[in-house]
Kinemage of the C-alpha trace (Angstrom):
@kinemage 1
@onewidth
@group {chain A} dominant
@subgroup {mainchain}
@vectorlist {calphas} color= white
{ca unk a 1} P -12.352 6.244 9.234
{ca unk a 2} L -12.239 7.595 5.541
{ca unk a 3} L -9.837 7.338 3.011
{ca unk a 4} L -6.638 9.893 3.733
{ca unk a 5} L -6.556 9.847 0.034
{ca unk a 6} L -9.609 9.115 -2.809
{ca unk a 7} L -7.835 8.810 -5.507
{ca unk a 8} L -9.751 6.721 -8.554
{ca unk a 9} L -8.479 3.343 -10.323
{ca unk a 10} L -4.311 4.297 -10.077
{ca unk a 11} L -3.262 0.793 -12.448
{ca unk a 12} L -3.912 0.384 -16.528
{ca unk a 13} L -6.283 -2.349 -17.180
{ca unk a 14} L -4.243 -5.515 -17.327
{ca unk a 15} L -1.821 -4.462 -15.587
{ca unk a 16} L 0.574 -7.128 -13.843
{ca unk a 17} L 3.835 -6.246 -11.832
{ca unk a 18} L 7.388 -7.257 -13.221
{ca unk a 19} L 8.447 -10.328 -12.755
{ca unk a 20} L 5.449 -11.716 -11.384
{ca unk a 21} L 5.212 -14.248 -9.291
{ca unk a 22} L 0.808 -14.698 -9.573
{ca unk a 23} L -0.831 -16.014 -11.994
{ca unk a 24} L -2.202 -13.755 -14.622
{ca unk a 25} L -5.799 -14.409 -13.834
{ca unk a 26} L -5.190 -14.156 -9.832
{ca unk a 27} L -3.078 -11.012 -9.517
{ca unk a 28} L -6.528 -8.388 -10.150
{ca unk a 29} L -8.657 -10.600 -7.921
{ca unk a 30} L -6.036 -10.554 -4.777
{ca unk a 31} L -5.559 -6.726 -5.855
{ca unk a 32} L -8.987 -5.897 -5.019
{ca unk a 33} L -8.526 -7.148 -1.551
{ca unk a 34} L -7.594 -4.780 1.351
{ca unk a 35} L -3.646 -5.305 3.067
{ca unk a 36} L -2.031 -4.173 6.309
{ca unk a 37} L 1.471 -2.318 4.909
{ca unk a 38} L 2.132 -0.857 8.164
{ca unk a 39} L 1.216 0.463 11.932
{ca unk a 40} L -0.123 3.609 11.960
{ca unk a 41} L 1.599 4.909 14.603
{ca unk a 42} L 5.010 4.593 12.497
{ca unk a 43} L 6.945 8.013 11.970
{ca unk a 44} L 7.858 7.756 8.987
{ca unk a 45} L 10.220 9.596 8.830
{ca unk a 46} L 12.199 8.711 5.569
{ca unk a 47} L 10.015 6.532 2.543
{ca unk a 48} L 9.779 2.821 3.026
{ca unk a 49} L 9.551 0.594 0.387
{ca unk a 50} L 6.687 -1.437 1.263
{ca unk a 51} L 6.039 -4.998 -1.474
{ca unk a 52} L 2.309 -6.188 -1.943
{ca unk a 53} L 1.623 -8.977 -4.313
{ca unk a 54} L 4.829 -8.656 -5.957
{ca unk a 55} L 4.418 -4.665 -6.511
{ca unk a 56} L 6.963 -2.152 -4.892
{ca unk a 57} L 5.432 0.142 -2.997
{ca unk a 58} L 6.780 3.370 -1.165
{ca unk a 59} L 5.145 4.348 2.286
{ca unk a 60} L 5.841 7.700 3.342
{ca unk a 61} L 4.235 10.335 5.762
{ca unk a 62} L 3.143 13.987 5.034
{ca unk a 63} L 1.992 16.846 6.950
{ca unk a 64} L -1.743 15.713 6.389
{ca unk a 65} L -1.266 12.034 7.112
{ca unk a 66} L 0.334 8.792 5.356
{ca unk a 67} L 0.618 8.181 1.542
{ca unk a 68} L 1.073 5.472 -0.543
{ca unk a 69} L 2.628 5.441 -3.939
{ca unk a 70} L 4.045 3.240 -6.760
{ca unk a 71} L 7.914 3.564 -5.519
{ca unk a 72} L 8.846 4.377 -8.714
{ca unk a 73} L 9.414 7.846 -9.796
{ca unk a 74} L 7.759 9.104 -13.395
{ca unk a 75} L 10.486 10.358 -14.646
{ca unk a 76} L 12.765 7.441 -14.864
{ca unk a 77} L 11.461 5.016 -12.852
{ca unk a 78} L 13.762 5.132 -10.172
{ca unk a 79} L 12.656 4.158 -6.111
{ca unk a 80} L 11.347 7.107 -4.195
{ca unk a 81} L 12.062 5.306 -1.176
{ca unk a 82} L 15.335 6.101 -1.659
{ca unk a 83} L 14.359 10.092 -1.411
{ca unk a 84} L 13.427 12.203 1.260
{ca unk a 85} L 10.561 14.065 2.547
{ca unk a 86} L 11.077 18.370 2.943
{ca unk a 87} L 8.478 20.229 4.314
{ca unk a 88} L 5.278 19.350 2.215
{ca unk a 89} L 7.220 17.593 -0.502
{ca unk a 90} L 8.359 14.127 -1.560
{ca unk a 91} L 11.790 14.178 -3.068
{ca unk a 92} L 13.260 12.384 -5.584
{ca unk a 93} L 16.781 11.087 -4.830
{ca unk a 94} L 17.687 11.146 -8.186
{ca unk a 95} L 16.939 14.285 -9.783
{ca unk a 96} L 15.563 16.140 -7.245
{ca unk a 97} L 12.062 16.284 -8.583
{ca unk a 98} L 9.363 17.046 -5.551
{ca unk a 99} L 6.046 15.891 -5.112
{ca unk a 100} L 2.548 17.219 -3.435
{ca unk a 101} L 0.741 15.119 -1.050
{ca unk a 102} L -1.447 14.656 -3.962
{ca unk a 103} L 1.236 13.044 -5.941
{ca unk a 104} L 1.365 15.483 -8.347
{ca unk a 105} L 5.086 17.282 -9.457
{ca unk a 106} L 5.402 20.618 -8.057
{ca unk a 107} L 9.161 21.344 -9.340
{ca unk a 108} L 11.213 19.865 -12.108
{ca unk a 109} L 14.665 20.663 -11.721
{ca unk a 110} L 15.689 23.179 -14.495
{ca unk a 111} L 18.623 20.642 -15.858
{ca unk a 112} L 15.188 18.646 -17.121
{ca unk a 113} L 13.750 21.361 -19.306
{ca unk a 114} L 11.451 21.248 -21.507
{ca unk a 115} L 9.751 19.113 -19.228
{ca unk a 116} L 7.052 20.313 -16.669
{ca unk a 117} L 5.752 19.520 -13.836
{ca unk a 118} L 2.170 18.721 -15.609
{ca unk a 119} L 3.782 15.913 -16.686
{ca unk a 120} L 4.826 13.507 -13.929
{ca unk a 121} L 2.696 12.383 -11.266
{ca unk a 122} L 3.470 9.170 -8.905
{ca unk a 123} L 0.791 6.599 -9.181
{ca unk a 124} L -1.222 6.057 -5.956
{ca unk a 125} L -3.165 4.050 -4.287
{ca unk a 126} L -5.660 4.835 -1.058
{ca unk a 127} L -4.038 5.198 2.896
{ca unk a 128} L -6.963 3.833 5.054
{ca unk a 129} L -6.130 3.626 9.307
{ca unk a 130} L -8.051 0.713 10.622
{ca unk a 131} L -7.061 -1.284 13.910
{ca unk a 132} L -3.511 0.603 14.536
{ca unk a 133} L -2.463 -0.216 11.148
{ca unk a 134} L -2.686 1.315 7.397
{ca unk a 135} L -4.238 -0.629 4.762
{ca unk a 136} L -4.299 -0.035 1.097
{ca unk a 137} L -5.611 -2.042 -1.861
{ca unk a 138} L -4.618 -1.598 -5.360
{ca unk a 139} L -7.463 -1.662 -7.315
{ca unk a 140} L -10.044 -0.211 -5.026
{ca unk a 141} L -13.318 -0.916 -5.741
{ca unk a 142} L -15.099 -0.623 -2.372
{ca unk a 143} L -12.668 1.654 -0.296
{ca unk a 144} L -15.840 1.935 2.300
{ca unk a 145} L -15.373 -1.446 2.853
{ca unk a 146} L -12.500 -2.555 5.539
{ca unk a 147} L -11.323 -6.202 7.418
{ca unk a 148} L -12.941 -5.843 10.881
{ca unk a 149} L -11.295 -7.636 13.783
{ca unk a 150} L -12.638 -10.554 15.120
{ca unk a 151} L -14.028 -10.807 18.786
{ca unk a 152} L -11.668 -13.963 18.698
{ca unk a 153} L -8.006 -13.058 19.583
{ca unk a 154} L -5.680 -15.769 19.903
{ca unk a 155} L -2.236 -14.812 21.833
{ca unk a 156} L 0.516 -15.804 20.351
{ca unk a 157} L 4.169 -16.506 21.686
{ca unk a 158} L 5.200 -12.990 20.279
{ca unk a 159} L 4.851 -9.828 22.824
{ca unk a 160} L 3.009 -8.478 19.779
{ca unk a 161} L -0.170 -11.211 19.803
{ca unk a 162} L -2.416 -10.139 16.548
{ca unk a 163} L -5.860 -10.166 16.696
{ca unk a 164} L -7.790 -12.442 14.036
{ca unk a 165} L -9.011 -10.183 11.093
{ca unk a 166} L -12.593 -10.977 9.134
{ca unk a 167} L -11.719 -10.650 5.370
{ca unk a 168} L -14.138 -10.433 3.173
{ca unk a 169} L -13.184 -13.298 0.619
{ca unk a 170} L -15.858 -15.495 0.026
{ca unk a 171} L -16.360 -14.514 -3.535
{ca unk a 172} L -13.089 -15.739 -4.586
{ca unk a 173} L -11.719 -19.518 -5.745
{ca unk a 174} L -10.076 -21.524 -2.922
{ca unk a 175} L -6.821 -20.955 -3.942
{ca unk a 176} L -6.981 -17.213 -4.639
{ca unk a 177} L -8.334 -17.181 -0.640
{ca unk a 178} L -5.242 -19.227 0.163
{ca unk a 179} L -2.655 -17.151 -1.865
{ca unk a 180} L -4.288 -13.742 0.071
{ca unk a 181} L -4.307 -15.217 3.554
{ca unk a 182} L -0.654 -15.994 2.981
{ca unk a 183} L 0.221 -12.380 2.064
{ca unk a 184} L -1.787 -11.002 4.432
{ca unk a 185} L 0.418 -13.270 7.296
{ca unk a 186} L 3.299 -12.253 5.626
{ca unk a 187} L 2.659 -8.538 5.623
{ca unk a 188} L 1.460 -8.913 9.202
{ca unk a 189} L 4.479 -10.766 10.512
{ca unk a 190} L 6.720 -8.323 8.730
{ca unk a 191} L 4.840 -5.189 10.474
{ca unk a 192} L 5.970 -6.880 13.736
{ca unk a 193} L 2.100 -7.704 14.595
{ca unk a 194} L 2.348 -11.191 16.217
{ca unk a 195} L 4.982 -14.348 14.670
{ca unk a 196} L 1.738 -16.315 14.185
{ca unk a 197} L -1.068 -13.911 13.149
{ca unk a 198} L -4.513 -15.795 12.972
{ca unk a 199} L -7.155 -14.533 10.273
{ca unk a 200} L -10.417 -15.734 9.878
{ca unk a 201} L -12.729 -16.576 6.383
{ca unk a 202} L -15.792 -14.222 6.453
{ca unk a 203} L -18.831 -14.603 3.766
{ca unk a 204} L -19.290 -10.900 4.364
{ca unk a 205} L -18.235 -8.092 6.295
């Protein structure tokens, strides 16, 4: 399937999240790595604040399919999972500025003048649907390139069993392999895809 949204490299060159909980030389290798945030079938309905590898992310659907943004809003910096979605438009809770699909500002409220809507734009990151589920990666380098599910599918106790995923991994250390496959069953078992999801080392896709 190809990517909802093909947008190029979204985070500043050394960029690290907050309060991070990585090391500094393991958070851009497990960002270029492909995660589940959520089934694909979800409505939606109202943003969800989504965390990957320590980043806050807000998952929300539009009229032409799921997006997947920084959740934090360019004027201030305040969650847009705490706004609402109307019509076409992502709104800001806060001050009421909306956003395209695209992520760019279409209105600033006038109370923020002289500001424009040229100037604020939520940082985003691809929407790929793969095995009922979305996927995103925050420094996409390969967005062509997806897990594929194994042939292998161990049932688990949960009356959501998950299938065992192939990542592609083998280029990275031991312990940067461990550290993904642990957010990956985290991200998994949040999503409600099986208590004990099983994935699988691959040396290529």
């Amino acid at each position: 399937m190809s990517v909802e949204a093909a947008l190029p490299r979204p985070l500043p060159e050394g960029f690290l999240p907050p309060n991070c909980t990585y090391a500094e030389q393991d958070w851009p290798v497990l960002a270029r790595q492909w995660f589940p945030l959520v089934r694909a079938d979800d409505p939606l309905a109202k943003p969800r604040q989504v965390v990957l590898l320590n980043l806050r992310l807000a998952v929300y659907r539009m009229p032409d399919g799921i997006r997947i943004g920084r959740d934090m809003c360019p004027h201030r910096g305040l969650p847009l999972s705490s706004g609402r979605i109307e019509g076409e438009e992502l709104v800001c809770a806060y001050h009421g500025l909306r956003f395209g699909s695209d992520g760019q500002c279409r209105l600033v409220p006038e109370k923020l003048a002289p500001k424009t809507a040229d100037c604020f734009r939520i940082t985003a990151f691809p929407a790929i649907e793969r095995h009922g589920l979305i996927w995103t990666c925050l420094i996409p380098e390969d967005e062509a390139w997806m897990p594929t599910a194994s042939s292998e599918v161990e049932a688990t106790a949960s009356e959501d069993s998950a299938s065992a995923f192939k990542l592609s991994i083998e280029s990275i250390e031991d312990s940067q392999k461990e550290l993904a496959l642990n957010e990956f069953h985290r991200l998994l078992n949040e999503i409600g895809f099986g208590s004990t999801p099983n994935a699988l080392l691959s040396s290529g896709s």
